[in-house]
gemmi code that builds the backbone of each chain (N, CA, C; Angstrom):
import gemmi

chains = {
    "A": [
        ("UNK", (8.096, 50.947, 42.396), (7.708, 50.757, 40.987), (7.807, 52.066, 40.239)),
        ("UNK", (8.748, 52.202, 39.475), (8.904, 53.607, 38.644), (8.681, 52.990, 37.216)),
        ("UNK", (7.558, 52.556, 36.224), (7.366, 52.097, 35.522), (6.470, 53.164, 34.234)),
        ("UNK", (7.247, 53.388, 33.316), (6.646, 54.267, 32.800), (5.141, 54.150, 32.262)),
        ("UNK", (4.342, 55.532, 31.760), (2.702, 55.026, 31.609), (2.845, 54.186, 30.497)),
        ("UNK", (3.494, 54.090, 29.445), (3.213, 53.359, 28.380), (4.227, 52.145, 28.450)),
        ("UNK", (3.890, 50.892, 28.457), (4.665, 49.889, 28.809), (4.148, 48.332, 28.356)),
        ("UNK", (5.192, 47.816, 28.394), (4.649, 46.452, 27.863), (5.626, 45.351, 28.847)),
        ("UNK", (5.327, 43.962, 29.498), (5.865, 43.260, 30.017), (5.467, 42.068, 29.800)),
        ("UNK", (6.415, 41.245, 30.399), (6.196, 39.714, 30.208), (5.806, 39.178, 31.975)),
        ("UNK", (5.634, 40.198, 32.915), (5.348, 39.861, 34.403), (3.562, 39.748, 34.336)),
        ("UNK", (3.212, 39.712, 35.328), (1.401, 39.883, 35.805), (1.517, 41.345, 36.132)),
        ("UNK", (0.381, 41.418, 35.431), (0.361, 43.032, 35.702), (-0.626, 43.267, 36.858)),
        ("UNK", (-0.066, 44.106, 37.855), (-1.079, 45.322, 38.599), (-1.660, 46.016, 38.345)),
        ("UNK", (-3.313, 45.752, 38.272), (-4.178, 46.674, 38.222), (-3.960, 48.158, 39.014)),
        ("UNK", (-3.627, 47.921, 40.730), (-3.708, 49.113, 41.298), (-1.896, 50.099, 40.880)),
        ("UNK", (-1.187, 49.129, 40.150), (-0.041, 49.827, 39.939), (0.046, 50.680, 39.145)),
        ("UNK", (-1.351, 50.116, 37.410), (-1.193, 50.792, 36.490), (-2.067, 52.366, 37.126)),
        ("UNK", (-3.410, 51.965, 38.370), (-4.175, 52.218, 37.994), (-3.551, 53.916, 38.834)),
        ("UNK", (-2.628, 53.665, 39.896), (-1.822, 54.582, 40.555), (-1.364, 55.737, 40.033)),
        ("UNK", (-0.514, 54.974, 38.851), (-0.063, 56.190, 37.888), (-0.854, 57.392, 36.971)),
        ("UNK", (-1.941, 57.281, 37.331), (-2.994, 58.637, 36.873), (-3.465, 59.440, 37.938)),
        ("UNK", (-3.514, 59.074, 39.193), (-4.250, 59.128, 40.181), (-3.650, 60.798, 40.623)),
        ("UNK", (-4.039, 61.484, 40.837), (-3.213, 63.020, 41.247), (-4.371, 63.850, 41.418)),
        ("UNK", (-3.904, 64.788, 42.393), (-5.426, 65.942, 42.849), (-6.167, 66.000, 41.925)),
        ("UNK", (-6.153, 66.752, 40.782), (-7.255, 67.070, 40.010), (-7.979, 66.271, 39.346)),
        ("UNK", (-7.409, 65.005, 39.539), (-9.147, 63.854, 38.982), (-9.875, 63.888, 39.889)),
        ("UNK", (-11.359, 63.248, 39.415), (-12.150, 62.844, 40.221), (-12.960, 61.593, 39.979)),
        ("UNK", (-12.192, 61.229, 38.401), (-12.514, 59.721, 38.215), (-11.654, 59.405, 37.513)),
        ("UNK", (-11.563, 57.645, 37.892), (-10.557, 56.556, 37.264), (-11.507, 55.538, 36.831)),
        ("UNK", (-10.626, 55.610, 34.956), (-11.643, 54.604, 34.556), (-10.635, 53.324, 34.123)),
        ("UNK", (-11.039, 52.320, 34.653), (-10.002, 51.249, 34.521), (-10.503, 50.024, 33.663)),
        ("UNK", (-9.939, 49.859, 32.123), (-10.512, 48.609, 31.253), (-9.267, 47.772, 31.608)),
        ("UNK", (-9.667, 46.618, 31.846), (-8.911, 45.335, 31.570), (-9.019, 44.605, 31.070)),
        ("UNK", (-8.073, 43.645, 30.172), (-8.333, 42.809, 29.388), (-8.022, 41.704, 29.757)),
        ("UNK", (-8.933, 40.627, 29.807), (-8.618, 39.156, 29.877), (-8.322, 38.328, 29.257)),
        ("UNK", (-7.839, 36.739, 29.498), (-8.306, 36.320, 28.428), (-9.229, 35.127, 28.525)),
        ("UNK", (-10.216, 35.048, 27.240), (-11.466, 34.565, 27.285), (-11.129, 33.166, 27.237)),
        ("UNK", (-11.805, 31.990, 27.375), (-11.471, 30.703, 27.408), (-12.310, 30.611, 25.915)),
        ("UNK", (-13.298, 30.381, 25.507), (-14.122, 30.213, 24.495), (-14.274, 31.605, 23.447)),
        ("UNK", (-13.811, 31.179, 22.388), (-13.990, 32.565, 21.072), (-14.936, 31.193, 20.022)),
        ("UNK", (-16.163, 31.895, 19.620), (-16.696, 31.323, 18.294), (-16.775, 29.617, 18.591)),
        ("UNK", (-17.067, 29.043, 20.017), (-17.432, 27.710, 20.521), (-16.237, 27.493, 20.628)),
        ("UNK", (-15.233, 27.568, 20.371), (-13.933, 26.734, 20.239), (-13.152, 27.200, 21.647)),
        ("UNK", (-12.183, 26.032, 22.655), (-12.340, 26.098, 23.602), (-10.630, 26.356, 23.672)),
        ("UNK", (-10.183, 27.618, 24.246), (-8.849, 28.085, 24.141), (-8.006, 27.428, 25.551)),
        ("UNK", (-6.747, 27.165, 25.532), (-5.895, 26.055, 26.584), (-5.153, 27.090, 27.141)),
        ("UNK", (-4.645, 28.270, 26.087), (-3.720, 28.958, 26.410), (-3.653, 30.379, 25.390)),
        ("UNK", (-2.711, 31.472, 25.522), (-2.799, 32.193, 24.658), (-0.860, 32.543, 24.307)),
        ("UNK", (-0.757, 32.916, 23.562), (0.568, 33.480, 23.358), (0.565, 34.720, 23.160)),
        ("UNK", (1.071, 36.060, 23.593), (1.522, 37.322, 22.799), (2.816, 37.746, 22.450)),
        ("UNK", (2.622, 37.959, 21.485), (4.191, 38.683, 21.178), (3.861, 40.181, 20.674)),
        ("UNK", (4.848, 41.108, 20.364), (4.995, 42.467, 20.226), (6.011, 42.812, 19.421)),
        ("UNK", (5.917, 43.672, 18.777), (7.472, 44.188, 18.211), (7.328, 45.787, 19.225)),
        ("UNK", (8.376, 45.064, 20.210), (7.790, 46.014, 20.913), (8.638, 47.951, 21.497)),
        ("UNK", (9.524, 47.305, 20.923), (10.043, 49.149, 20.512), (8.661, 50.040, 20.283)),
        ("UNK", (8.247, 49.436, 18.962), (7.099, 50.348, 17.847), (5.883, 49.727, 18.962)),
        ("UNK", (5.742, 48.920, 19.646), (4.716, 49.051, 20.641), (4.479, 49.972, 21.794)),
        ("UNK", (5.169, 49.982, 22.122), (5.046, 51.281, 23.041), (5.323, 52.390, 22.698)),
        ("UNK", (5.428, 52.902, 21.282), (5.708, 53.783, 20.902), (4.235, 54.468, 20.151)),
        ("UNK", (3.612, 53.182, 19.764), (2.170, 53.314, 18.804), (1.420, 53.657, 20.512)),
        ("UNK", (1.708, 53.172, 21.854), (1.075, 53.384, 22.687), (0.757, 54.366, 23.025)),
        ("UNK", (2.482, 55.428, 23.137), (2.629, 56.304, 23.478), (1.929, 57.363, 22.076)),
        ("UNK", (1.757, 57.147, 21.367), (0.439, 57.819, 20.437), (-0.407, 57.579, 20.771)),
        ("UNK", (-1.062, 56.612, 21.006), (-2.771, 57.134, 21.657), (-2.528, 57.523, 22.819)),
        ("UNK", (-1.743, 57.881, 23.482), (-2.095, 58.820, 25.172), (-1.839, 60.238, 24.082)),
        ("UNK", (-1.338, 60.249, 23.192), (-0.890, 61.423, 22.518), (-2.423, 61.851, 21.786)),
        ("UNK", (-3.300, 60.841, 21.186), (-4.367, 61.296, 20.503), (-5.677, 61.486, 22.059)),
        ("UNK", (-5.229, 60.920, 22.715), (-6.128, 60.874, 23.828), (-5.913, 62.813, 24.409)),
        ("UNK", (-5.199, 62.898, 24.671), (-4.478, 64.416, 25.296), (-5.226, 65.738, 24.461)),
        ("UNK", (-4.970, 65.243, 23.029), (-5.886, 66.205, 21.848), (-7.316, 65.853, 22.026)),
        ("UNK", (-8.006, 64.741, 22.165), (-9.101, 64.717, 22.192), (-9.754, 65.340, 23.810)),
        ("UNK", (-9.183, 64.884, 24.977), (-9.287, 65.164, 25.940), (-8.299, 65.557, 26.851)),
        ("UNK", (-8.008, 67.149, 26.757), (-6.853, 67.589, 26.998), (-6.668, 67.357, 28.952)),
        ("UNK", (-7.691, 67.217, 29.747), (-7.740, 66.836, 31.132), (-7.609, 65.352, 31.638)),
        ("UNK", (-7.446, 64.665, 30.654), (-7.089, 63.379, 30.520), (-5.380, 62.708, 31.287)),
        ("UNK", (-5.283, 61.742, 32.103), (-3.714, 61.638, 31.788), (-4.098, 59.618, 32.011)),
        ("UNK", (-3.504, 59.082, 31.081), (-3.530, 57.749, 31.014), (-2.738, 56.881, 31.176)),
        ("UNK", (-2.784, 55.821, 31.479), (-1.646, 55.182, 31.558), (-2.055, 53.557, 30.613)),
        ("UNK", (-1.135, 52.646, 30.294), (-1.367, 51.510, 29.469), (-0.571, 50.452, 30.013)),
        ("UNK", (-0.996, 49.363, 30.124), (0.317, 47.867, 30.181), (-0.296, 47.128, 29.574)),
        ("UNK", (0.590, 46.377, 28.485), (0.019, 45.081, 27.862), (1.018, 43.754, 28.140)),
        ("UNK", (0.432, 43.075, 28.727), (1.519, 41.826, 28.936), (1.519, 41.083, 27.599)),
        ("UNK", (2.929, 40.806, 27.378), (3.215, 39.904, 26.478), (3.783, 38.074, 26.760)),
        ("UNK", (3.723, 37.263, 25.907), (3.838, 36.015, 26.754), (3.033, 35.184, 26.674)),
        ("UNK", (3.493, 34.083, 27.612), (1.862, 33.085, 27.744), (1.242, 33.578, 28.550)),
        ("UNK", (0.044, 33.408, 28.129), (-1.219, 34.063, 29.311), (-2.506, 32.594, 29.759)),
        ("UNK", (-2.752, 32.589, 30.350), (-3.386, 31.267, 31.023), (-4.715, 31.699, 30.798)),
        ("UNK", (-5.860, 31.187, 31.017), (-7.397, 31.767, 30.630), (-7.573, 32.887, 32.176)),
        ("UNK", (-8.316, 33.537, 31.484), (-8.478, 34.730, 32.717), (-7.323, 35.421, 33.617)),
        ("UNK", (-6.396, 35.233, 32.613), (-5.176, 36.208, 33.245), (-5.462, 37.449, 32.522)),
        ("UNK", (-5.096, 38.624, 32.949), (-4.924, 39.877, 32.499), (-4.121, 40.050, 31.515)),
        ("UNK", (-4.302, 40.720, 30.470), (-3.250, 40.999, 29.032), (-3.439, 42.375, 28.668)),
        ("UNK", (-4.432, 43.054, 29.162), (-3.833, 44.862, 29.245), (-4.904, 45.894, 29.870)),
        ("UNK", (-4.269, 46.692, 30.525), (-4.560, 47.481, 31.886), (-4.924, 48.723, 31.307)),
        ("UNK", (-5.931, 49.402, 31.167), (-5.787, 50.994, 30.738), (-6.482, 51.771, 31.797)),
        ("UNK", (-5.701, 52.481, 32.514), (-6.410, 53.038, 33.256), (-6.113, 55.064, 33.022)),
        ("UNK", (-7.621, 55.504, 33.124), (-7.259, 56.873, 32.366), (-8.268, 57.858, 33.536)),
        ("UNK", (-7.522, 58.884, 34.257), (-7.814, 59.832, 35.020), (-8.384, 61.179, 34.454)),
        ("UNK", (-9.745, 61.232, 34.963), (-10.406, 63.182, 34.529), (-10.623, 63.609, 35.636)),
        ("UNK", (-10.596, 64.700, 35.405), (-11.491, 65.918, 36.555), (-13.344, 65.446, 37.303)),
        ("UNK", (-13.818, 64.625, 35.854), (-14.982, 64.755, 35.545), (-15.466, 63.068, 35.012)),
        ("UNK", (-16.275, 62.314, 35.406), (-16.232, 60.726, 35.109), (-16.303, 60.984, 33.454)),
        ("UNK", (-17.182, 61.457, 32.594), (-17.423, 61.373, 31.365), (-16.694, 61.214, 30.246)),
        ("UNK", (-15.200, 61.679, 30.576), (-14.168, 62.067, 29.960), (-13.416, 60.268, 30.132)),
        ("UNK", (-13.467, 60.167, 31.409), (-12.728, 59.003, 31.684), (-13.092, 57.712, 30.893)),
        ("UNK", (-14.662, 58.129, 31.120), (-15.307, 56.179, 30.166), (-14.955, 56.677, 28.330)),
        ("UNK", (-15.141, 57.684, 27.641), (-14.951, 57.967, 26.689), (-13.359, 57.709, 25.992)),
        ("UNK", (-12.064, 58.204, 26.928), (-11.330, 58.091, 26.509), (-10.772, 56.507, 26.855)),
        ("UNK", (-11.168, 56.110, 28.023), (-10.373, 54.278, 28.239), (-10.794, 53.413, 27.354)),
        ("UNK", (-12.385, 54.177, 26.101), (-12.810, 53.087, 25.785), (-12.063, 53.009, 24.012)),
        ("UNK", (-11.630, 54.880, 23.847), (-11.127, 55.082, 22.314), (-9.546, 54.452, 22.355)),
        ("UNK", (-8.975, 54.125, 23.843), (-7.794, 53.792, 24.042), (-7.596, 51.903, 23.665)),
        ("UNK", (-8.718, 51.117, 24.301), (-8.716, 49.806, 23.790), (-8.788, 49.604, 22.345)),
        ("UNK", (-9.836, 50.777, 21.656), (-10.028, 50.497, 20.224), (-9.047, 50.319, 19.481)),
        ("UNK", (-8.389, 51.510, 19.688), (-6.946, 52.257, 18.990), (-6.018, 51.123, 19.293)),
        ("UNK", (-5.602, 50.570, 20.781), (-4.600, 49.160, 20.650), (-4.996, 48.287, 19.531)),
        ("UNK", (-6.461, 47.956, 19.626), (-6.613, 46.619, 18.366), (-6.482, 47.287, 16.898)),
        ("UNK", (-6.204, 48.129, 16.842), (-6.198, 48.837, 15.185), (-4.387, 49.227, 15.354)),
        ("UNK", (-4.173, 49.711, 15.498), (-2.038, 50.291, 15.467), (-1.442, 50.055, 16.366)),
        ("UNK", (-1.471, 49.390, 17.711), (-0.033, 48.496, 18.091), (0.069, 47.288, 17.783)),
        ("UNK", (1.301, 47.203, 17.213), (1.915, 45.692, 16.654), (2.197, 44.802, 18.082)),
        ("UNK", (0.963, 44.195, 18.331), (0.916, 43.029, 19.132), (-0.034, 41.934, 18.843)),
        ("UNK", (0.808, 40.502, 18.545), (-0.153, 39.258, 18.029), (-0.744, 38.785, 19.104)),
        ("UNK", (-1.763, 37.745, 19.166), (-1.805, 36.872, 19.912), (-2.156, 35.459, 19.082)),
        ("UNK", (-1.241, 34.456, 19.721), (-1.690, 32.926, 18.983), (-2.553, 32.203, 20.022)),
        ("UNK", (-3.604, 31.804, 19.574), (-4.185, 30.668, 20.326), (-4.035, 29.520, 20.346)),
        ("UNK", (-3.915, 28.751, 21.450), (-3.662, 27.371, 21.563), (-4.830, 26.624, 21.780)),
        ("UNK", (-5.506, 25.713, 21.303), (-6.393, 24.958, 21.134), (-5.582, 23.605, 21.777)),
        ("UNK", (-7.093, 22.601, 22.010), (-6.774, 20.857, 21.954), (-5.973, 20.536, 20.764)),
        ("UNK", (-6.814, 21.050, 19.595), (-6.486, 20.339, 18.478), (-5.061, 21.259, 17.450)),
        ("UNK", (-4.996, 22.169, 17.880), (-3.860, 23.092, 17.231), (-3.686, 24.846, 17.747)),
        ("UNK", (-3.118, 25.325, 16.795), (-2.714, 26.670, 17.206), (-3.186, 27.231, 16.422)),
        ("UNK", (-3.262, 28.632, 15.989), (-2.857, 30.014, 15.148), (-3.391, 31.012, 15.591)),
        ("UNK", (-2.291, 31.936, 15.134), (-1.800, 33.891, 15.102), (-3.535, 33.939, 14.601)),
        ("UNK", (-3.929, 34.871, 15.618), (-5.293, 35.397, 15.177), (-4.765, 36.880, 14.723)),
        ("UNK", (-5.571, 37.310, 13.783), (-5.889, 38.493, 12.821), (-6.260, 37.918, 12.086)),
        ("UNK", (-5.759, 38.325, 10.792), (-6.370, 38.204, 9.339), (-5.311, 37.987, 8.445)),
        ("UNK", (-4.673, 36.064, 8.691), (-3.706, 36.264, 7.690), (-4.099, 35.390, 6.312)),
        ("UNK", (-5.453, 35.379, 6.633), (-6.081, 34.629, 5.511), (-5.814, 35.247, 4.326)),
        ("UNK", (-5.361, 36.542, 3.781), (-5.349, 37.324, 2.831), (-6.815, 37.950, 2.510)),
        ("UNK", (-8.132, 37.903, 3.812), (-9.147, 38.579, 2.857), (-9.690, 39.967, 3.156)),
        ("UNK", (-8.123, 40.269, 3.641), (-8.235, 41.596, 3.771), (-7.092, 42.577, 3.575)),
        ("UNK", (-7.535, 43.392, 2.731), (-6.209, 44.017, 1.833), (-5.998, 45.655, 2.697)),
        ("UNK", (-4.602, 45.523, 2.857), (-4.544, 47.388, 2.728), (-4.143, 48.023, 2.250)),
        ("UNK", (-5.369, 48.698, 1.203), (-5.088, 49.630, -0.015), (-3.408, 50.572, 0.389)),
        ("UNK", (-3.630, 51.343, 1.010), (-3.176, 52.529, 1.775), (-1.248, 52.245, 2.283)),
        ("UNK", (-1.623, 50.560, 2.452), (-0.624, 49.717, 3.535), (-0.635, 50.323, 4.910)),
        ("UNK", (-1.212, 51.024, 5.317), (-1.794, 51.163, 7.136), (-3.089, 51.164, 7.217)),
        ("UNK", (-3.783, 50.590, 8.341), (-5.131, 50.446, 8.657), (-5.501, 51.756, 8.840)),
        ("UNK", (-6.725, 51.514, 7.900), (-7.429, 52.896, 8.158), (-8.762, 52.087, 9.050)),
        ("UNK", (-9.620, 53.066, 9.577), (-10.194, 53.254, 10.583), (-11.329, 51.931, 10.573)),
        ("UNK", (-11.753, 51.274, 9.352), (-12.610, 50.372, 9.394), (-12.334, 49.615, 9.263)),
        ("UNK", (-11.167, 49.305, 9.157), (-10.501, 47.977, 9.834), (-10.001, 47.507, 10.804)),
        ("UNK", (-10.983, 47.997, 12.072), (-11.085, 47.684, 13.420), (-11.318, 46.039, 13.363)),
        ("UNK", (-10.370, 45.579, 13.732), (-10.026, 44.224, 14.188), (-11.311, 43.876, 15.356)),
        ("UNK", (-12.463, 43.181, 15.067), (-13.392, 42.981, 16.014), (-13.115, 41.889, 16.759)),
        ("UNK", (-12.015, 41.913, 17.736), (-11.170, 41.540, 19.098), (-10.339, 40.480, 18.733)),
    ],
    "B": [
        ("UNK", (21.774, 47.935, 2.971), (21.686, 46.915, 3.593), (20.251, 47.662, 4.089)),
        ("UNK", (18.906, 46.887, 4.399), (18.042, 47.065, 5.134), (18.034, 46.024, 6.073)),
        ("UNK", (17.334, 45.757, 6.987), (16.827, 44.680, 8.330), (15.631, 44.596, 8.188)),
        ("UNK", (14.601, 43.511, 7.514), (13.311, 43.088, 8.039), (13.020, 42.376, 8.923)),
        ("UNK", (12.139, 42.826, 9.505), (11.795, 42.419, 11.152), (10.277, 41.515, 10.756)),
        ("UNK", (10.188, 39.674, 11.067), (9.058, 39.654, 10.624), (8.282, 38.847, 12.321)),
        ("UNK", (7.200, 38.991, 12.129), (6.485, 38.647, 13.431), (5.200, 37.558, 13.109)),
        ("UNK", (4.890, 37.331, 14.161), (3.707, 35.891, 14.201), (4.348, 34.937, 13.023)),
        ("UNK", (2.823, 34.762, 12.551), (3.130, 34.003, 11.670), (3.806, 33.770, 10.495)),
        ("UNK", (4.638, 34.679, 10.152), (5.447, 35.158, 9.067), (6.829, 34.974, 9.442)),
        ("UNK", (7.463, 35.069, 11.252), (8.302, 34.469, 11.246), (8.165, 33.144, 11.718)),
        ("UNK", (7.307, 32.297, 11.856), (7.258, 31.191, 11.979), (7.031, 30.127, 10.956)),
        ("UNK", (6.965, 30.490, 9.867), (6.666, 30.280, 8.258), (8.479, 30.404, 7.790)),
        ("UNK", (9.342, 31.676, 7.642), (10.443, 31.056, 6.977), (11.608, 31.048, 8.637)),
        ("UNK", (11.046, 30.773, 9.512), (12.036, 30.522, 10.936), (12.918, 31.312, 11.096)),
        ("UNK", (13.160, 32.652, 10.797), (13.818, 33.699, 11.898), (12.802, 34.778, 11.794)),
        ("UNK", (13.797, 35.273, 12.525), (12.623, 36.573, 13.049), (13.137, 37.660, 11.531)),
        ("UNK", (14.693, 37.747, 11.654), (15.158, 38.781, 10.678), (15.209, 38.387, 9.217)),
        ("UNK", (15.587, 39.472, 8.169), (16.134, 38.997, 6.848), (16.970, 39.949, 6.494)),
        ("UNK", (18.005, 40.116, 6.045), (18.549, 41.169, 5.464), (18.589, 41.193, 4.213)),
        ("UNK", (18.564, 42.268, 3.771), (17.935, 42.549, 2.451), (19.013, 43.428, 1.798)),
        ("UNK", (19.923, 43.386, 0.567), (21.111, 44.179, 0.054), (20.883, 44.767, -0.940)),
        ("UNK", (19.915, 44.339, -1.895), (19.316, 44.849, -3.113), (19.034, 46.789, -2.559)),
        ("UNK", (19.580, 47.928, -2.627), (18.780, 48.789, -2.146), (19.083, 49.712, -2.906)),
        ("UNK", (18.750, 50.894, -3.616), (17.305, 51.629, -3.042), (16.458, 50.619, -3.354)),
        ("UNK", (15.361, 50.795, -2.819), (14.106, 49.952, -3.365), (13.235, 50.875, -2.657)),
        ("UNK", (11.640, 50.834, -3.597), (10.530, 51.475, -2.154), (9.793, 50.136, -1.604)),
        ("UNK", (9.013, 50.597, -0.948), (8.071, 49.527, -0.262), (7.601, 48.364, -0.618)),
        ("UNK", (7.025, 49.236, -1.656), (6.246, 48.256, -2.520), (7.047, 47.103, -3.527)),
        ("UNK", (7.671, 47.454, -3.858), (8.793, 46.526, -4.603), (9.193, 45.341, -3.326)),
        ("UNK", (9.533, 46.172, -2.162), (10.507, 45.368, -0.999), (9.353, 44.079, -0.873)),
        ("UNK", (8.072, 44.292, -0.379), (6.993, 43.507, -0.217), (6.929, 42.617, -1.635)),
        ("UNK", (6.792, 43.202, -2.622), (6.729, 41.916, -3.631), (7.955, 40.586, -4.239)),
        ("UNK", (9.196, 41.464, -3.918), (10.341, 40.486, -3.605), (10.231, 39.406, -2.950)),
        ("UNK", (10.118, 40.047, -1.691), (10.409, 39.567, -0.249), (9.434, 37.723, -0.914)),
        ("UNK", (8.101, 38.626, -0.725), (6.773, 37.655, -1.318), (7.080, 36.942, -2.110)),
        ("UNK", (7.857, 36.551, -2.980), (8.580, 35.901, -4.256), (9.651, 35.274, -3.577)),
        ("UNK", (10.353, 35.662, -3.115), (11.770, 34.858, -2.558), (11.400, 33.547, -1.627)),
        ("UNK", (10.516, 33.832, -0.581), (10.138, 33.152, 0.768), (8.542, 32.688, 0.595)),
        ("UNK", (8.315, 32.938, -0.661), (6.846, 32.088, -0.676), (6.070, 32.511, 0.613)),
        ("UNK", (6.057, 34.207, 0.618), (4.833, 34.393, 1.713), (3.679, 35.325, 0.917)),
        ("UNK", (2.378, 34.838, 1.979), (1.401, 36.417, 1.534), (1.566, 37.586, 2.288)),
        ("UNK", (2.076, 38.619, 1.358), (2.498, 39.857, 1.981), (1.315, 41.407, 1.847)),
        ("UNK", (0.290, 40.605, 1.041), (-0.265, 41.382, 0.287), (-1.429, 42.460, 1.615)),
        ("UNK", (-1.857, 41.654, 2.473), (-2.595, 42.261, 3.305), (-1.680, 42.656, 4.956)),
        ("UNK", (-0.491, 42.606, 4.523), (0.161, 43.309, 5.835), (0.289, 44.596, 5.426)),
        ("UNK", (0.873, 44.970, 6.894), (1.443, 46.627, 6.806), (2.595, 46.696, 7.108)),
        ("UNK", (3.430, 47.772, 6.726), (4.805, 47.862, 7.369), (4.965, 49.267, 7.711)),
        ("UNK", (5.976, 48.721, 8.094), (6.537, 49.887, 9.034), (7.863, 49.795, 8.397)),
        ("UNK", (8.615, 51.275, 8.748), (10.117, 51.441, 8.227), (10.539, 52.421, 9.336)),
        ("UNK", (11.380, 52.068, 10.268), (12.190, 52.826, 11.573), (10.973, 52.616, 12.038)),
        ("UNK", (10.171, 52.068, 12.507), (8.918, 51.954, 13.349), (7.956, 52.760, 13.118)),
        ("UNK", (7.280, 53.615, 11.881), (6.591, 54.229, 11.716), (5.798, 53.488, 10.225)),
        ("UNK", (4.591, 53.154, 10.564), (4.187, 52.641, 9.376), (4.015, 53.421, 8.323)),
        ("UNK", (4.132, 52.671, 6.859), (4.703, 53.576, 5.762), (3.885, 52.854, 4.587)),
        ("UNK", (3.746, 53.805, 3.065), (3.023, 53.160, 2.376), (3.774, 52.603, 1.532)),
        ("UNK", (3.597, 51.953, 0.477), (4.335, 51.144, -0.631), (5.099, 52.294, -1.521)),
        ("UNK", (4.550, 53.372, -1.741), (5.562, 54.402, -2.229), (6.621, 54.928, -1.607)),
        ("UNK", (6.844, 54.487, -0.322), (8.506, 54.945, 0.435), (9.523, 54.676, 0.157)),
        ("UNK", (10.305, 55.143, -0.639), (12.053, 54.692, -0.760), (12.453, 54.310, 0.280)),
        ("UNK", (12.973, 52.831, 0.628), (13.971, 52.679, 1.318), (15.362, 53.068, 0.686)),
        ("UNK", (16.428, 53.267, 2.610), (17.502, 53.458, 1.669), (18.678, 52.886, 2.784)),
        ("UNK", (19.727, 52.400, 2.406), (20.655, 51.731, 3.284), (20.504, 52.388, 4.826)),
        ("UNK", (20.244, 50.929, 5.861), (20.199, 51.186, 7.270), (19.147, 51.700, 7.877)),
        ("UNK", (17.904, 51.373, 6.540), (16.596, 51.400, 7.293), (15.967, 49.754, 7.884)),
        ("UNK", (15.440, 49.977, 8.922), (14.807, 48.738, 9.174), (13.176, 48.529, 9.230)),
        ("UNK", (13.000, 47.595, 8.502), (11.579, 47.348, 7.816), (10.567, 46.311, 8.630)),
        ("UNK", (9.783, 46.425, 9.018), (8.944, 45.335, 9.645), (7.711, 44.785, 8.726)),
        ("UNK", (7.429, 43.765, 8.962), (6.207, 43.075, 7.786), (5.000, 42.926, 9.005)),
        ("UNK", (4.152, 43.762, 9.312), (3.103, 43.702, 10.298), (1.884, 43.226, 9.801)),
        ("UNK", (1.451, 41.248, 10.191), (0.301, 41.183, 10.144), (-0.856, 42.164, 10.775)),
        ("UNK", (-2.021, 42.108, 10.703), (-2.949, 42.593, 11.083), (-2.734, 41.915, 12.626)),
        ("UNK", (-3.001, 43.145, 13.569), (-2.458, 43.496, 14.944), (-3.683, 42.565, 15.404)),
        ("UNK", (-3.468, 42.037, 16.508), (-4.467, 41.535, 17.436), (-4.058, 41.758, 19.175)),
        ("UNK", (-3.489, 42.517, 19.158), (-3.250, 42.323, 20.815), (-5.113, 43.465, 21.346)),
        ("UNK", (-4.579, 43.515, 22.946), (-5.525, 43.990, 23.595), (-6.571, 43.053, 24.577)),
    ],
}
model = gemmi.Model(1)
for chain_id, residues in chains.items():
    chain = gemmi.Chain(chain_id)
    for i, (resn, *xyz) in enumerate(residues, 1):
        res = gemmi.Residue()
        res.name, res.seqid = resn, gemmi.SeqId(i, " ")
        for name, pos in zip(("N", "CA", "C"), xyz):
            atom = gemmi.Atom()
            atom.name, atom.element = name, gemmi.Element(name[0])
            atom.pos, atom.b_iso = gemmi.Position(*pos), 0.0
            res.add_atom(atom)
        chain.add_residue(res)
    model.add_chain(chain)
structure = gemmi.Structure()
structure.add_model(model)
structure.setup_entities()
């Protein structure tokens, strides 16, 4: 597996594959978030999920947060996979696993690394319901961006 | 010539993914309110991107840039 840290696929991802690629003498902790997916959001009972990506600029917005991660925590080295695709309930849809010297560094940065995916990489997900579908975000229009890029408080709450 | 790249629900609303766009220079902001007028979409709360770097409504496009219409992201 020569798979670079920032990556996106349509396979099942390996936890111990992503989690490998940080792993080197000078850590002494691995902090590993994974993402599932949930069967129930807001009572409503999910069948299936879809993701898609534009995914050039996805792994590229990725490869910026290991880039803001590095400035914030220069002993840091991280790695990312987000599967794209259908995902079944409780399948995995993205792996972050991020190596320090020191545990503190590790829970701090795996956790600014999930944030940062739901705010600037261009990846949807549609839900499939009994009764229908739709692209979750916010395409209701009731949320505007002044700026036209998300600024920081428009953290997408999951 | 530009290339808009549209995703989720925006290409599933006018059924391709691409549009090409010939009208050019144009900046952003113009491109988004066209676009929004031509294809009967709401463009008003996306973001875009131009060569994959998101950009504001004051950016000149200019022939052989490619433009993306990015709903609000949900992966993770």
């Amino acid at each position: 597996m020569n798979e670079p840290l920032f990556f996106i696929t349509k396979d099942p991802i390996s936890i111990e594959e992503v989690t490998k690629k940080v792993i080197r003498p000078e850590a002494g902790a691995v902090n590993t978030f994974i993402g599932i997916v949930r069967e129930l959001t807001n009572g409503k009972k999910t069948l299936y999920l879809e993701y898609e990506a534009y995914e050039t600029m996805a792994v590229k917005k990725l490869e910026e947060i290991g880039g803001e991660i590095q400035k914030r925590w220069p002993d840091a080295k991280v790695a990312i996979t987000h599967r794209i695709g259908r995902l079944e309930i409780s399948d995995i849809a993205v792996v972050i696993a991020v190596s320090t010297p020191h545990r503190d560094h590790a829970f701090e940065a795996s956790r600014y690394a999930i944030e940062r995916i739901k705010e600037i990489v261009p990846i949807w997900k549609k839900e499939h319901w009994e009764d229908g579908e739709q692209w979750i975000g916010n395409q209701l229009e009731t949320k505007v961006y002044p700026s036209g890029k998300p600024e920081k408080e428009d953290l997408v709450d999951d | 010539m530009i290339k808009i790249l549209l995703f989720a629900h925006l290409q599933e609303a006018i059924g391709s993914r691409e549009i090409i766009w010939t009208d050019v220079p144009i900046s952003v902001g113009e491109l988004r309110k066209k676009v929004a007028e031509k294809y009967n979409l709401l463009l008003q709360s996306v973001m875009v991107a131009v060569n994959e770097e998101y950009a504001d409504d004051q950016v000149e496009l200019k022939d052989g840039d490619t433009v993306a219409f990015i709903p609000p992201v949900s992966g993770g």
